[in-house]
N, C-alpha and C positions, 0 to 999 in steps of 0.2 A: 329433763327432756325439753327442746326445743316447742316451738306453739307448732310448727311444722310438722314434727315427729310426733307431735298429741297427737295433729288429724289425722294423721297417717294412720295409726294405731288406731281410731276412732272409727275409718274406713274398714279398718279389717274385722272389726265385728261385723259386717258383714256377709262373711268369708265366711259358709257353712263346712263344717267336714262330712263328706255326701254319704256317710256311713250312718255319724252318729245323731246327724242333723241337726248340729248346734254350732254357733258361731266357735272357733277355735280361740280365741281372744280368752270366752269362758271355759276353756279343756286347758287351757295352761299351752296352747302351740306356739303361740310367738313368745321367740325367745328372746327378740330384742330389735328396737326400731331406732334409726340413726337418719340423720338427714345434716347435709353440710350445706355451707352457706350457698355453692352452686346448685344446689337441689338435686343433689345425688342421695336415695332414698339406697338404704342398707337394712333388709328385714330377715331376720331368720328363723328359721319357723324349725317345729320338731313335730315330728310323723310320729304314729304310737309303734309302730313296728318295718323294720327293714324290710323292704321290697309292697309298700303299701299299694296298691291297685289305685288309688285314689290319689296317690304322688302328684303325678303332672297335672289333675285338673285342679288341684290343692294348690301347687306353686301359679300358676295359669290365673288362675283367680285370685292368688295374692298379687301377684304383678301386675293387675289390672287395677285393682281395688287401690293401691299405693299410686299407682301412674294418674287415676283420676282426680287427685286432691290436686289444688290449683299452686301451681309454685315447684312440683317434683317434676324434673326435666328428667330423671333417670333412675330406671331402681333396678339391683339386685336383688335377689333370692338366694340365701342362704341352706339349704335342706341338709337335716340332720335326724336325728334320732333318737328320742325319749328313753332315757335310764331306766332300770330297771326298778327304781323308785319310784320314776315319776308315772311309769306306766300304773306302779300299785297305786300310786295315790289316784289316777284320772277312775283305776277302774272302782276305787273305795268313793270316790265323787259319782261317779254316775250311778251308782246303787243305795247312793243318799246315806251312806255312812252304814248300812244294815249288812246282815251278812246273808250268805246265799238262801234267796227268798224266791215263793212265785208271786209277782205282783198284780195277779191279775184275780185277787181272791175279793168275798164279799164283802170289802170295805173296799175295794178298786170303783174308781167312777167310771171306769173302760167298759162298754158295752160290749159284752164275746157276746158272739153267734157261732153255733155251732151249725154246720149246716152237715144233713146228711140226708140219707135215701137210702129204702128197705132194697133195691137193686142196684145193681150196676146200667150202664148204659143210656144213664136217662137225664145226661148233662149237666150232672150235681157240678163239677169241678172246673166246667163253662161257666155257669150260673157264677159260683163264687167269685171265681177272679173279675168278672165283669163289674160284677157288686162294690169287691173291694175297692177296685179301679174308680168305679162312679163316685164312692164314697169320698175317695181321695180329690175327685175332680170338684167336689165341693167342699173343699179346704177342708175338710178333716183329717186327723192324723189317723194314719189306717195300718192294722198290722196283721198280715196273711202268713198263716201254721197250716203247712201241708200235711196234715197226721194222717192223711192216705199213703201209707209207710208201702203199703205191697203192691200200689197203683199208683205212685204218685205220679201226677201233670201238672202242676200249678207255675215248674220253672219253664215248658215250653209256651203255657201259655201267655205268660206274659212275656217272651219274650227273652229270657234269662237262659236261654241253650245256644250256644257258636257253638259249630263242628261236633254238635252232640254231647257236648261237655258245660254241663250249669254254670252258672258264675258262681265261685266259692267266697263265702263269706270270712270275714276278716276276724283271726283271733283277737283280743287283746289279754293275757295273761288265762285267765278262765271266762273271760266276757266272749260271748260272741256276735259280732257286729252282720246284723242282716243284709243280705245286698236290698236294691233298692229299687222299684221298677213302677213308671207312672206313678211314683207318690204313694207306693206301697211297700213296705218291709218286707219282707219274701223269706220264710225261710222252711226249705224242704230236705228228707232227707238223701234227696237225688243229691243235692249240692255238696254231697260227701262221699260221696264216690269218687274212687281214685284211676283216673284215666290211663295210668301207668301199669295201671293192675287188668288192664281192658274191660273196668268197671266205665259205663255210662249211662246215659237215661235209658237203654236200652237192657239195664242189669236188671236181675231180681235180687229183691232181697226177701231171704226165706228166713224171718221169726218167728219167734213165740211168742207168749201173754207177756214171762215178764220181761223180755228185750223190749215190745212194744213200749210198756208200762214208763219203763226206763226214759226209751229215745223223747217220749213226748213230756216227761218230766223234766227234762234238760231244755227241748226246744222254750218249756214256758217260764224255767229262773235262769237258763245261763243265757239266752237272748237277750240284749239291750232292745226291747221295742222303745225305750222311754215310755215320755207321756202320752198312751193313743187315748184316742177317742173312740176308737172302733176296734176290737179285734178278731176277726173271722178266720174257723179252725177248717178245713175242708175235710171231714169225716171218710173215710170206707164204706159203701155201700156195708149194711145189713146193722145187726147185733151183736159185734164181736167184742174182741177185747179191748179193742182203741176205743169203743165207743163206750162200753165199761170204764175205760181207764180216764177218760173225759170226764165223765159223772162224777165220778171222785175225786179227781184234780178242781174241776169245776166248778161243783154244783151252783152256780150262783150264772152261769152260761142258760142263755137262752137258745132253744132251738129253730131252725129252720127244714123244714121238710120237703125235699123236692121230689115231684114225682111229673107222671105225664098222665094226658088222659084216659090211656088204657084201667081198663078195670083189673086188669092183673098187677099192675104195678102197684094203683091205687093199693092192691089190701093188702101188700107187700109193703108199703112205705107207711101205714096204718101201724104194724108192729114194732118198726125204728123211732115213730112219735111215741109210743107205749114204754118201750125199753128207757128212753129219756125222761118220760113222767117218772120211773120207778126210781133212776137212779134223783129222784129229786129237782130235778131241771123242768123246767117250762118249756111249753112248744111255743112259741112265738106267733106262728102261722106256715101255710103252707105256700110254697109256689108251683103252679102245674110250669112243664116242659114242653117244648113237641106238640103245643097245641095245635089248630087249623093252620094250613096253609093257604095265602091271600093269592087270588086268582088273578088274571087280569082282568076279568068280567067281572070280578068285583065279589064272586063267589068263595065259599071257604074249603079246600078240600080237608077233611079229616084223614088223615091217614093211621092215627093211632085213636080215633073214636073222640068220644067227648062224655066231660061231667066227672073223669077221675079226680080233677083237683078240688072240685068243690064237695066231694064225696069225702076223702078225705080230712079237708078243715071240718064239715062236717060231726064226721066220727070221732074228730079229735076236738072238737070244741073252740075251734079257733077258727082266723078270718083266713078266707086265702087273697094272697097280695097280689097275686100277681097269674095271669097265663101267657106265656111267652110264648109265640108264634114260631115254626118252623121257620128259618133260615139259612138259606147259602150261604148268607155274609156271617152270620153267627162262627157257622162251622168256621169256612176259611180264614177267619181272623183267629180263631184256636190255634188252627195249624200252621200260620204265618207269627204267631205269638206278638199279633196287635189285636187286644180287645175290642171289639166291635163300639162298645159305648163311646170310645173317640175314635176309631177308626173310621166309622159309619153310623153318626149318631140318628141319622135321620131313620133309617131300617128301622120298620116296626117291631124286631125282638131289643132291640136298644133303646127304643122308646120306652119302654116297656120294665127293663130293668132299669133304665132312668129313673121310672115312678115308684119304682118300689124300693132302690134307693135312696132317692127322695123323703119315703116315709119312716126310712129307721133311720138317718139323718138329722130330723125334726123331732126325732123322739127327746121329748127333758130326761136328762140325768140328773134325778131326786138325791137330794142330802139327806135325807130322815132318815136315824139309823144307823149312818154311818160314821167311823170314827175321822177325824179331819186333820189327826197329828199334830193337833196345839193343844195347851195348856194357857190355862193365866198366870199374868204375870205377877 
């Protein structure tokens, strides 16, 4: 190889593949880099599967990354298509040579949050993607499990719905590659619905215990998150089977309890932190929702009362993190599927999830106890 054709090739470690979030250099994608004495640059790359979504911004971003080394006056892009070998070996490399495992058990340094709420309606699934989003916005690797299977919103929220239809996430043999949204991994089970079938986010799906059991068993070993830092599950409101199914999958998940100020919710979101003690999980703390509304006199309207959040942590023996303010820009960034934490950082329910972002952000991830996958030599 040419010193030309080194940097060339040097430059495209660079070149993330926006799936699996890793330079393609180390996935085995370029197939081969050439450079003639006029500096005509010849790179060809291999996608893991025909009709990749990620194609053009893949080539797009080799072509730049080649054109910027000083001395290339021109470069091709070559695109082709990874053997059915080479795909087994990428997906035997990315699972670190192990076989179908969940890796997010208690020797994982990934910190899950399980967030959930004894009702509906009280902006658990707001809360979350926000969280995850802020997390992500402070460079951590963040990865968001929609396992509100009979409700799920996580793909409108962040943005991941055109024309009513999720963005579908990319197979690789049995791997499945999350789609990606503000620096979050996303994966719900809206995003499998088949719009051919006049299945969209507007479907229901009507399961049971062990479909449930199933679906969220695949979301957490056949998903590539890699290595997060963070992984946040967004529960079903109440005590059901997902959130049984959690437990067990789990137990090593910390919980998040979201509720609002009403006193009806509070003793309702009281029994979803209980159900989690039982199955062996920690509550973490709680966050109230729906708190006071800021006036322009400077006053606070209550409209769902005040004191459930702290009532709560409370009864449950935990801090609460957080009281999020009622919001217009909250909601409408839901429904526009731009998170308010960057869409509108300054709004005080932003502020807000910011700090409490902030504090599981800052939390150490302790080595004691756990196994680290080496040997001496």
């Amino acid at each position: 190889m040419t010193d030309l054709a080194a940097e060339v090739s040097r430059a495209l470690a660079g070149v993330l593949d926006p799936e699996i979030r890793r330079p393609i250099t180390e996935l085995d994608m370029v197939s081969g880099v050439e450079v003639d004495a006029g500096g005509h640059a010849r790179v060809g790359i291999k996608l893991t599967i025909i009709g990749c979504p990620a194609a053009e911004r893949i080539e797009s971003e080799v072509r730049r990354a080649a054109a910027s080394v000083a001395g290339v006056a021109r470069v091709d892009v070559a695109v082709d298509v990874m053997s059915p070998a080479e795909r087994a070996a990428l997906t035997e490399r990315l699972r670190g040579g192990k076989a179908r495992a969940m890796p997010f058990g208690p020797d994982s340094l990934t910190r899950v949050y399980a967030v959930t709420s004894g009702k509906g309606g009280v902006g658990k699934s707001t809360l979350t993607a926000n969280l995850a989003v802020a997390l992500a916005a402070r460079g951590l690797r963040v990865g968001l499990v929609d396992a509100d299977v009979h409700g799920f919103s996580i793909p409108g929220l962040l943005g991941l719905v055109r024309d009513g239809v999720a963005a579908r996430p990319t197979r690789v043999d049995q791997l499945i590659l999350p789609p990606v949204a503000h620096g979050v991994k996303v994966i719900s089970i809206g995003m499998f619905l088949d719009p051919e079938r006049g299945q969209g986010q507007s479907s229901a799906v009507a399961w049971r215990g062990p479909m449930l059991h199933r679906t969220i068993q695949q979301f957490l070993t056949d998903v590539y998150f890699g290595d997060l830092d963070v992984l946040l599950l967004d529960l079903p409101p109440g005590t059901g089977d997902v959130a049984i199914s959690v437990g067990q999958l789990l137990p090593n998940a910390e919980v998040l309890v979201v509720t609002t100020p009403q006193p009806a919710a509070a003793d309702v979101a009281v029994r979803s932190g209980t159900v989690a003690a039982q199955t062996g999980q920690k509550v973490y703390g709680v966050i109230e929702n729906m708190a006071g509304l800021p006036q322009p006199d400077g006053s606070v309207l209550e409209l769902f009362g005040s004191g459930g959040g702290a009532a709560v942590a409370s009864r449950l023996g935990v801090p609460l993190l957080g009281s999020v303010p009622l919001s217009v820009a909250l909601r409408a960034g839901g429904d526009a599927g731009a998170p308010i934490v960057l869409a509108d950082p300054a709004d005080p329910a932003a502020a807000v999830i910011a700090r409490i972002a902030e504090g599981l952000a800052t939390r150490p991830r302790g080595l004691a106890g756990r196994k680290l996958g080496v040997a001496p030599a």
